[in-house]
ZAMARGU-4260 file (C-alpha; in steps of 0.2 Angstrom, whole numbers, plus 5000, padded with zeros to 4 digits):
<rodrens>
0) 5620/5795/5566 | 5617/5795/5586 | 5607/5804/5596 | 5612/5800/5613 | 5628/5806/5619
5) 5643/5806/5633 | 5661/5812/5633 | 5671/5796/5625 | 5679/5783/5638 | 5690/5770/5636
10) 5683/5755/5631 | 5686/5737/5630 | 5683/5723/5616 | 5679/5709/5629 | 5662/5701/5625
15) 5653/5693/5639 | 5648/5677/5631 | 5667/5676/5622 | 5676/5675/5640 | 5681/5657/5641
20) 5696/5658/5650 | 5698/5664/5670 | 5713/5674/5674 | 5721/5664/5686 | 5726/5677/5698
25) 5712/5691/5699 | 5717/5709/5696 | 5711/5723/5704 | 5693/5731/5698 | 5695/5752/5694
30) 5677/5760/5698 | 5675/5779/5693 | 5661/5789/5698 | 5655/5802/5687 | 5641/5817/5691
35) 5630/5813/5675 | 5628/5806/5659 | 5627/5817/5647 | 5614/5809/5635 | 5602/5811/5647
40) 5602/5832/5649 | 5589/5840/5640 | 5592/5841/5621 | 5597/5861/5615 | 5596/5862/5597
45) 5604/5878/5596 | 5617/5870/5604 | 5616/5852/5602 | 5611/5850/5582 | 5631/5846/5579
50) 5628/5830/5587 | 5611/5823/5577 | 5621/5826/5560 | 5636/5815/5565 | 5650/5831/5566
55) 5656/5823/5582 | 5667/5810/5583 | 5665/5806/5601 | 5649/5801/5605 | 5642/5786/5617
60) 5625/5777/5615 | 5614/5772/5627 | 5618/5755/5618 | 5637/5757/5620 | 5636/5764/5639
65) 5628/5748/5643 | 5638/5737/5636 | 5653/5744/5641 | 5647/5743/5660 | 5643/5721/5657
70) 5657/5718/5646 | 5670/5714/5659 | 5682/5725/5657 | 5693/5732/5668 | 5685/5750/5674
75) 5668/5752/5675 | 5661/5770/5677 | 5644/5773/5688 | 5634/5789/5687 | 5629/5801/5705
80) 5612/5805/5695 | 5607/5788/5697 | 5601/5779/5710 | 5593/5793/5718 | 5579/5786/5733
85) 5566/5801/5727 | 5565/5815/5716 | 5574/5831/5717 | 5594/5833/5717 | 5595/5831/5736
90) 5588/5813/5739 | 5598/5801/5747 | 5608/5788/5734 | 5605/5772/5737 | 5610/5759/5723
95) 5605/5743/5735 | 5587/5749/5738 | 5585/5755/5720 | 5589/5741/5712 | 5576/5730/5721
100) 5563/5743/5718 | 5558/5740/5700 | 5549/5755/5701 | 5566/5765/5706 | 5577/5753/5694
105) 5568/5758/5677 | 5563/5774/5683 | 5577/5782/5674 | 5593/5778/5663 | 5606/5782/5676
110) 5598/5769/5689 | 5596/5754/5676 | 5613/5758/5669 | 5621/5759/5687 | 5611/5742/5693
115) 5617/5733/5679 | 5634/5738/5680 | 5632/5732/5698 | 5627/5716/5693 | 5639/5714/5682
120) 5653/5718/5695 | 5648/5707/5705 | 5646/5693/5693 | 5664/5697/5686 | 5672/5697/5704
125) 5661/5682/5714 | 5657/5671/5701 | 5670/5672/5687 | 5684/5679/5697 | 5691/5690/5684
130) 5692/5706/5696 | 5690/5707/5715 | 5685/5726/5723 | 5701/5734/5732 | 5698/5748/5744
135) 5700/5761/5731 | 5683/5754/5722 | 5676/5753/5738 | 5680/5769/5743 | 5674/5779/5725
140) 5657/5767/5725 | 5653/5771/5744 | 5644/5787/5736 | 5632/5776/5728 | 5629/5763/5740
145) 5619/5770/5755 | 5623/5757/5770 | 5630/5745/5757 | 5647/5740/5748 | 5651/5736/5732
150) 5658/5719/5739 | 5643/5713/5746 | 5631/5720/5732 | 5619/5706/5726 | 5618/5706/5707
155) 5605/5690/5704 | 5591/5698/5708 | 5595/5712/5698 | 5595/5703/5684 | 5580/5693/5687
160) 5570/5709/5686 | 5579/5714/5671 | 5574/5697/5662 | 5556/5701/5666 | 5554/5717/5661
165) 5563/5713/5646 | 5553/5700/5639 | 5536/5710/5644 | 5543/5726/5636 | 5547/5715/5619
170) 5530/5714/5619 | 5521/5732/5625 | 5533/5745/5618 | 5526/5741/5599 | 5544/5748/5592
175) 5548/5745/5575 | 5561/5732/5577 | 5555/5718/5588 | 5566/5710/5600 | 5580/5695/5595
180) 5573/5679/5601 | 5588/5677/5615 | 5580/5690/5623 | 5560/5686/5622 | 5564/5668/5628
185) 5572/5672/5645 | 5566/5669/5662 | 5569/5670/5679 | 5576/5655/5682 | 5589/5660/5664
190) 5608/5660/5670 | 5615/5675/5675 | 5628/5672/5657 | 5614/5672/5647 | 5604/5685/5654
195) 5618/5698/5650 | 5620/5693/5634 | 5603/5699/5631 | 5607/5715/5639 | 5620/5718/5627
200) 5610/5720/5613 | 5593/5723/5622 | 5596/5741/5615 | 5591/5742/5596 | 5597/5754/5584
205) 5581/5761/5573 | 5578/5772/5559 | 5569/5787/5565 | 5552/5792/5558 | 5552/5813/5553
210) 5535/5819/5558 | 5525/5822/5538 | 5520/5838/5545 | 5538/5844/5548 | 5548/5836/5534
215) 5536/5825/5523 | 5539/5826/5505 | 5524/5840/5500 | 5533/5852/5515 | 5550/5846/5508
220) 5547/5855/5490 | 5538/5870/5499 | 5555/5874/5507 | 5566/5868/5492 | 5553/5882/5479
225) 5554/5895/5494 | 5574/5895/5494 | 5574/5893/5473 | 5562/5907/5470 | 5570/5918/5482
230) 5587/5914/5474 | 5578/5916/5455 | 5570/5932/5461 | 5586/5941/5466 | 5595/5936/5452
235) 5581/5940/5440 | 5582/5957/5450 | 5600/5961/5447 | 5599/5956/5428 | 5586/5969/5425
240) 5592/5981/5436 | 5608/5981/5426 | 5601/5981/5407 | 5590/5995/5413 | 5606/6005/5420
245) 5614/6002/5403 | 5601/6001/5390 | 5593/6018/5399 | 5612/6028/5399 | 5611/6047/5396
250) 5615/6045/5378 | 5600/6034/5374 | 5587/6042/5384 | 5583/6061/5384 | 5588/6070/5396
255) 5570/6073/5404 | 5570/6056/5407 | 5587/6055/5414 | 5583/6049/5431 | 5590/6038/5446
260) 5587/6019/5441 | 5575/6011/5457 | 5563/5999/5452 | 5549/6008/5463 | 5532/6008/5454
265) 5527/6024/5451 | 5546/6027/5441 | 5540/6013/5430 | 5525/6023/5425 | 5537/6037/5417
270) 5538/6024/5401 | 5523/6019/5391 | 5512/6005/5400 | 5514/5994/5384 | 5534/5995/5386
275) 5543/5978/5391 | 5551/5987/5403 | 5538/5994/5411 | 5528/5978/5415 | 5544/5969/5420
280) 5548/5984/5433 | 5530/5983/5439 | 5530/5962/5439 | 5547/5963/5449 | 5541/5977/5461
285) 5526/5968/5465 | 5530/5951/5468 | 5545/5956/5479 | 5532/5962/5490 | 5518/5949/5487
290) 5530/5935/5490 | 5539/5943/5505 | 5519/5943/5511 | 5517/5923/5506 | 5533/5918/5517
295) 5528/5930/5533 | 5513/5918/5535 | 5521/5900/5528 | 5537/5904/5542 | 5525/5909/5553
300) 5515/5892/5552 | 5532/5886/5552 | 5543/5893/5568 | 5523/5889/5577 | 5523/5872/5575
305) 5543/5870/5579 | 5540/5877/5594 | 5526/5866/5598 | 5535/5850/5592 | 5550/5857/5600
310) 5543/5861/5619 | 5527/5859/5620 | 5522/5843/5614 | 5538/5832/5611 | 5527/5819/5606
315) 5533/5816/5589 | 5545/5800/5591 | 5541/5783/5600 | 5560/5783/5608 | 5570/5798/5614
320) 5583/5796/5597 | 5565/5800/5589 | 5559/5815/5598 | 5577/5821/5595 | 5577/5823/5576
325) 5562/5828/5576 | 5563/5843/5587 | 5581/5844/5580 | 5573/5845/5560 | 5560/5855/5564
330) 5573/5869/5574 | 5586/5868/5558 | 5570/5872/5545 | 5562/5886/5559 | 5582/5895/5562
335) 5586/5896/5541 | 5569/5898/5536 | 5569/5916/5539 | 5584/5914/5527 | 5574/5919/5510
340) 5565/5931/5520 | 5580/5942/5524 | 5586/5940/5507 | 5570/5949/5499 | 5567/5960/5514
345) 5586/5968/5510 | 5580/5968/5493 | 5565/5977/5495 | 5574/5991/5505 | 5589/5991/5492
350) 5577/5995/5479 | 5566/6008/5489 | 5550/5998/5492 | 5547/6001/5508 | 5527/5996/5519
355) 5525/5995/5536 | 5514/5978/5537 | 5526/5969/5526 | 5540/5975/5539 | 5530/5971/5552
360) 5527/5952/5549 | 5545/5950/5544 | 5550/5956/5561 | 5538/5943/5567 | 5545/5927/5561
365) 5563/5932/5566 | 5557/5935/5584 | 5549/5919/5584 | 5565/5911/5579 | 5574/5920/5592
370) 5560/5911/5604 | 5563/5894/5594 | 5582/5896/5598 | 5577/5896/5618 | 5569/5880/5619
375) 5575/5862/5623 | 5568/5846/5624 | 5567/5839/5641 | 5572/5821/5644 | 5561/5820/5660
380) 5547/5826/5652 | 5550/5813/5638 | 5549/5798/5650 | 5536/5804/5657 | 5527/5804/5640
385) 5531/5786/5635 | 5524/5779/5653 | 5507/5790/5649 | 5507/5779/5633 | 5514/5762/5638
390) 5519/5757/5657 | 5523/5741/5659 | 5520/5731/5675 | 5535/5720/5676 | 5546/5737/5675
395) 5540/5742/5688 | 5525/5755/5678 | 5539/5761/5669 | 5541/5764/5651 | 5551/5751/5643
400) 5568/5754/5642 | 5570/5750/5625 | 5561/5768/5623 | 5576/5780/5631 | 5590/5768/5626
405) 5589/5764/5608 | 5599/5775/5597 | 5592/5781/5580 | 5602/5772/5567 | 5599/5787/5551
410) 5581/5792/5548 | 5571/5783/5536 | 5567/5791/5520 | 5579/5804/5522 | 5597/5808/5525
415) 5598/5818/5538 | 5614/5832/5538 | 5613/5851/5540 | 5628/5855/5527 | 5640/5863/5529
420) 5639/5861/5548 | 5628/5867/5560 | 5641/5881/5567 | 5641/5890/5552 | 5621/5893/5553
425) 5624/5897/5571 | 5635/5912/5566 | 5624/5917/5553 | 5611/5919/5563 | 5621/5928/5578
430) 5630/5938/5566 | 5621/5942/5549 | 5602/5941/5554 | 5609/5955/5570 | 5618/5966/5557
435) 5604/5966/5544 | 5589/5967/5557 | 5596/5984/5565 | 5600/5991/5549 | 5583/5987/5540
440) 5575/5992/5559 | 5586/6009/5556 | 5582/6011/5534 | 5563/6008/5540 | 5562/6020/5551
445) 5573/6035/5543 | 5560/6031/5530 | 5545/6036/5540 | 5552/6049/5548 | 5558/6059/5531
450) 5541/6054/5521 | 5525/6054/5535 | 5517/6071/5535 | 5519/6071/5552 | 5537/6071/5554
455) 5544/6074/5537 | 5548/6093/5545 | 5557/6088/5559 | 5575/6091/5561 | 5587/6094/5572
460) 5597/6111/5570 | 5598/6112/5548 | 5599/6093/5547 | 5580/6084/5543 | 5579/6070/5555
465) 5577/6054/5544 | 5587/6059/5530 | 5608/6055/5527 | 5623/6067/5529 | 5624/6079/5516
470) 5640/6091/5509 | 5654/6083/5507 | 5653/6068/5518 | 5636/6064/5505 | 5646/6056/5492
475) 5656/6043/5504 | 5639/6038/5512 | 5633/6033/5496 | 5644/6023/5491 | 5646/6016/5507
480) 5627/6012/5509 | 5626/6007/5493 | 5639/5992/5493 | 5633/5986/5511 | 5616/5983/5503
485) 5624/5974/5490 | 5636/5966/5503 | 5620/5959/5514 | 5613/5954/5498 | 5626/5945/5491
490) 5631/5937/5510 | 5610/5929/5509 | 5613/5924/5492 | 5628/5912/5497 | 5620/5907/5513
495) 5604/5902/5503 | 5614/5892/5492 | 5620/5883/5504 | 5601/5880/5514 | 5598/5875/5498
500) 5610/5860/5495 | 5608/5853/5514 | 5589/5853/5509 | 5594/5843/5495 | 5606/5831/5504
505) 5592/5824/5514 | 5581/5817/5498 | 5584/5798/5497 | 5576/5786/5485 | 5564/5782/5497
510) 5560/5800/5500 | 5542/5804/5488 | 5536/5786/5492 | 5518/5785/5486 | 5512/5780/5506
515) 5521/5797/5511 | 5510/5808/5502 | 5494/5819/5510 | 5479/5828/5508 | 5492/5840/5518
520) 5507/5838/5508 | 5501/5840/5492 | 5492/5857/5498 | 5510/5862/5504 | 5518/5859/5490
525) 5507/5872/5481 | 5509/5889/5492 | 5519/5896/5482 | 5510/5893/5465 | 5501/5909/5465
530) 5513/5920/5465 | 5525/5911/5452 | 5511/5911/5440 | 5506/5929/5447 | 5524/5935/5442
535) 5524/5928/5424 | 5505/5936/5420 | 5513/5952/5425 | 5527/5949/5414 | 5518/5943/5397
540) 5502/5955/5399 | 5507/5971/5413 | 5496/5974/5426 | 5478/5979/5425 | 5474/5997/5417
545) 5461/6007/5431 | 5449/6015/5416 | 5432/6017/5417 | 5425/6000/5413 | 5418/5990/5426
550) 5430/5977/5421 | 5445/5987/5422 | 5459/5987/5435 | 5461/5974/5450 | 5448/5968/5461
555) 5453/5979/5474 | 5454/5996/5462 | 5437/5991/5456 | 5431/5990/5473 | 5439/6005/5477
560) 5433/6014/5464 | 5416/6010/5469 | 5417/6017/5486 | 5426/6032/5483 | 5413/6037/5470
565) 5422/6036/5456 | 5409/6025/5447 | 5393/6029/5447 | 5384/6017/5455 | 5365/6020/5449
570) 5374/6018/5432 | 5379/6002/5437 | 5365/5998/5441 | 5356/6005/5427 | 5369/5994/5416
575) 5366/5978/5423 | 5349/5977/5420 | 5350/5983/5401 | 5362/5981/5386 | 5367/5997/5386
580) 5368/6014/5394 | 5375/6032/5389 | 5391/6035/5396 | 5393/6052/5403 | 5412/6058/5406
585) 5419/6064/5420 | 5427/6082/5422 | 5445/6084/5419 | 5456/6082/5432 | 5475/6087/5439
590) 5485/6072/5436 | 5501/6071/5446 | 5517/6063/5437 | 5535/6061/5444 | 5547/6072/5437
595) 5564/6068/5441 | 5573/6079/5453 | 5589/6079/5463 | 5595/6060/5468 | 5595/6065/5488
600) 5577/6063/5487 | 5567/6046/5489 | 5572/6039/5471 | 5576/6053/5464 | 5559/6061/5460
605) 5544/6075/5466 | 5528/6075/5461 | 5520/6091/5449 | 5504/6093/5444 | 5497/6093/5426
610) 5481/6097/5419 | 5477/6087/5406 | 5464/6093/5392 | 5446/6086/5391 | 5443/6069/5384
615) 5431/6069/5368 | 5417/6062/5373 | 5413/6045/5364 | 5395/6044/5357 | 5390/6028/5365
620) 5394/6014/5377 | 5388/5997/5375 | 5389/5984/5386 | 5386/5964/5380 | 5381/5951/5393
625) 5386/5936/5390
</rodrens>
């Protein structure tokens, strides 16, 4: 895998230290000027994450450029970014001056690349006599070479300076691989043959480190339960759904009970609370939304530290090929992992459980990954971190070059891929994530309009604003709707599937090490624990009966109830000072119930009031403490 790329050019197979034999008659030297290297633009993930997987073909390294310009073959290609005497697009080239400013010459990667090809023309011409410089090479290097020509360039002292930085950046840059012993023992006063062998491989190929905190092995599994759980929840979802719609056909149900199939809460309440149906519609209902509440704030910790590792800090990585897969990882896990999210947020309005707040934060995380999609790592802005970190005098106070040259060679731990490709992610995101964020924005919204007491009157001429064609176009927009919901839902469930396996693609054996393990992992890896058990309690025992007890209800009913008045806090207070108190019932009530009605409505039912009879009135309460 590379991270450093270029359009392919021709290359040779000459080695420098293999020539042994002098062409006796010199042939003529082809130099082609270029406007920029491309390995050295800003890094777009959005559209640059092909090329960090190894889907293209084509590439050049740092590493290969380089030894392609010293190799001695017969074109060498120079670059009109480099050797530039100031900063800014409009100062003067000058590759002479540069090159004996080691300030200028490891300043960036277009001037060391273009010196040492320089050097190396001039050693391949004067000294070996392989190639001599007709007028044409003259005439395309005269951009680069200020009051100059390439005939007269002086290549010794170039690499003079390249053999003292060298050995002093074996030393400073504290890279993971050291430096081969050809190149720590040069000199000075090293022969010019000998120097550029160095230079060939002077440029390492390491394994890049993924930040913990963006792909360790605790965040890793966090991703791998959200996607699996999201999956699980849906298909859970359809199962029921479908042995409720068959096991609750007209024939076996009466028909006062014959009502449009929605897993909305207050439908489920139309069976006894002890029924198995009943507590799986309620443990369904409610962790759709309770885990659709979990991912809004684990995405959103998510796309808030890509951006920051993307933009902001581009610190994680000790060489560019680093800083790249990092900010390249942490896009691919900020741009899919709305990806679960959309899949219950489809489900949730399939199945007519709509809230503002959970809207809301869902709306949230795919802005922010529209915002992560925007950014870009900046090359310049990289150097200018490594020469905070490390300058090194003999480069002139430059970073050493080894940290923009070296090309990542994998990443350890993992193996790194965004199957299928990264284009079909792109799509997904252009096209799904649009079509299902306008029509959740639209469902949301038709929704408030039809049910707030505001607006539910509203209309416009006889049709209610918020609500769907009626007559006879009524029955054709139901069908329509109903299999676009099950079209988005089914299009998530594949795409998951597929976020899924290139999650799993990048575990290795070395992977869930024990040295990669954190305080932080391990608390990552349990996020989504609470509402996994949550969902199985619901299932085994149904939810919390609101009766009078004091224990009775969830926490926020009980507390509810307290405020409201509908426990009598003196008798609370009485009770938990002595064993027991007389209970005193309240007065009967209107209950409402829903009722099924006509399927246009929200879920097919109204509410009517009952009144029930009075309680009889137990003879005495007692309360234990234990």
């Amino acid at each position: 895998m590379t991270t450093s790329f270029a359009p392919s050019f021709s290359r040779t197979t000459t080695a420098v230290s293999s020539v042994s034999v002098v062409s006796p008659t010199p042939s003529p030297l082809t130099v082609l000027v270029r406007p920029n290297f491309d390995g050295t633009s800003d890094f777009f993930p959005f559209h640059d994450l092909a090329k960090v997987g190894g889907y293209t073909k084509d590439d050049l390294t740092f590493r290969d450029l380089i030894q392609d310009g010293i190799d001695g073959g017969p074109q060498v290609d120079l670059y009109l970014s480099g050797c530039r005497i100031g900063r800014g697009r409009g100062a003067p080239l000058d590759c002479p001056t540069a090159c004996n400013d080691t300030a200028l010459y490891f300043g960036s990667f277009e001037t060391f690349y273009n010196c040492a090809a320089l050097a190396s023309i001039a050693y391949w011409t004067r000294e070996v006599g392989t190639y001599y410089v007709d007028a044409e090479a003259e005439r395309n290097a005269s951009a680069l070479m200020g009051n100059g020509s390439l005939a007269s360039f002086q290549g010794r002292p170039v690499v003079e300076s390249f053999a003292a930085c060298a050995v002093e950046s074996c030393i400073e840059d504290q890279l993971s691989e050291p430096c081969d012993a050809s190149i720590t023992s040069l000199s000075r006063n090293s022969s010019t043959d000998d120097i550029f062998a160095a230079m060939d491989i002077f440029c390492p190929e390491l394994r890049a480190e993924i930040n913990p905190d963006i792909f360790g092995p605790g965040v890793l599994i966090s991703y791998v339960l959200q996607v699996v759980f999201a999956g699980s929840l849906y298909i859970f979802l359809r199962i029921f759904t479908f042995w409720v719609s068959y096991s609750q056909k007209p024939a076996k149900r009466p028909a006062s009970e014959r009502i449009v199939r929605r897993l909305t809460r207050i439908e489920s309440m139309l069976w006894k609370d002890s029924s198995a149906l009943s507590r799986t519609s309620i443990a369904i209902a409610t962790t759709l939304v309770e885990f659709q509440e979990a991912q809004c704030w684990f995405i959103f910790a998510v796309q808030i530290a890509s951006i920051l590792a993307i933009v902001v800090n581009s610190q994680e990585g000790s060489f560019w090929g680093e800083i790249v897969v990092n900010g390249a990882v942490a896009f691919h896990v900020s741009q899919n992992g709305i990806l679960p999210m959309f899949l219950i947020q489809v489900c949730l309005h399939n199945e007519g459980i709509r809230n503002w707040h959970t809207f809301l934060g869902f709306c949230t995380e795919y802005l922010l990954a529209v915002v992560a999609t925007t950014q870009s790592i900046s090359f310049a802005g990289a150097l200018d971190l490594f020469r905070g970190q490390r300058a090194v005098a003999a480069c002139g106070g430059n970073p050493s070059p080894r940290t923009y040259c070296a090309s990542s060679a994998g990443v350890d731990g993992l193996t790194l891929t965004f199957f299928p490709h990264p284009l079909v992610y792109k799509l997904v995101f252009l096209v799904l994530d649009t079509v299902a964020i306008v029509a959740l924005g639209v469902d949301q919204l038709a929704w408030t309009l039809r049910t707030h007491r505001r607006t539910r009157h509203w209309s416009i001429g006889a049709h209610g604003l918020g609500r769907w064609p009626d007559g006879p176009l009524k029955r054709h927009w139901l069908r329509w709707s109903a299999w676009f919901w099950h079209g988005l839902e089914s299009a998530y469930l594949v795409i998951n599937v597929l976020y899924l396996i290139s999650l799993s693609k990048v575990i290795s054996d070395d992977s869930f090490r024990a040295n990669r393990w954190s305080y932080g992992q391990i608390i990552a890896m349990t996020v989504w624990g609470p509402v996994i058990v949550k969902l199985f309690s619901l299932i085994l025992s149904g939810p919390p009966k609101n009766g009078e007890g004091l224990n009775s209800g969830p926490p926020r009913l009980r507390i509810d109830n307290v405020l409201n008045h509908r426990q009598d806090n003196a008798g609370d207070d009485a009770m938990s000072t002595c064993s027991s108190a007389r209970w005193q019932p309240t007065p009967a009530t209107p209950r409402k119930l829903a009722v099924p009605q006509s399927p246009a409505t929200d879920g097919g039912l109204t509410e009517q009031v009952i009144v029930e009879a009075p309680r009889p009135r137990p003879a005495k309460l007692t309360i234990r403490h234990e």
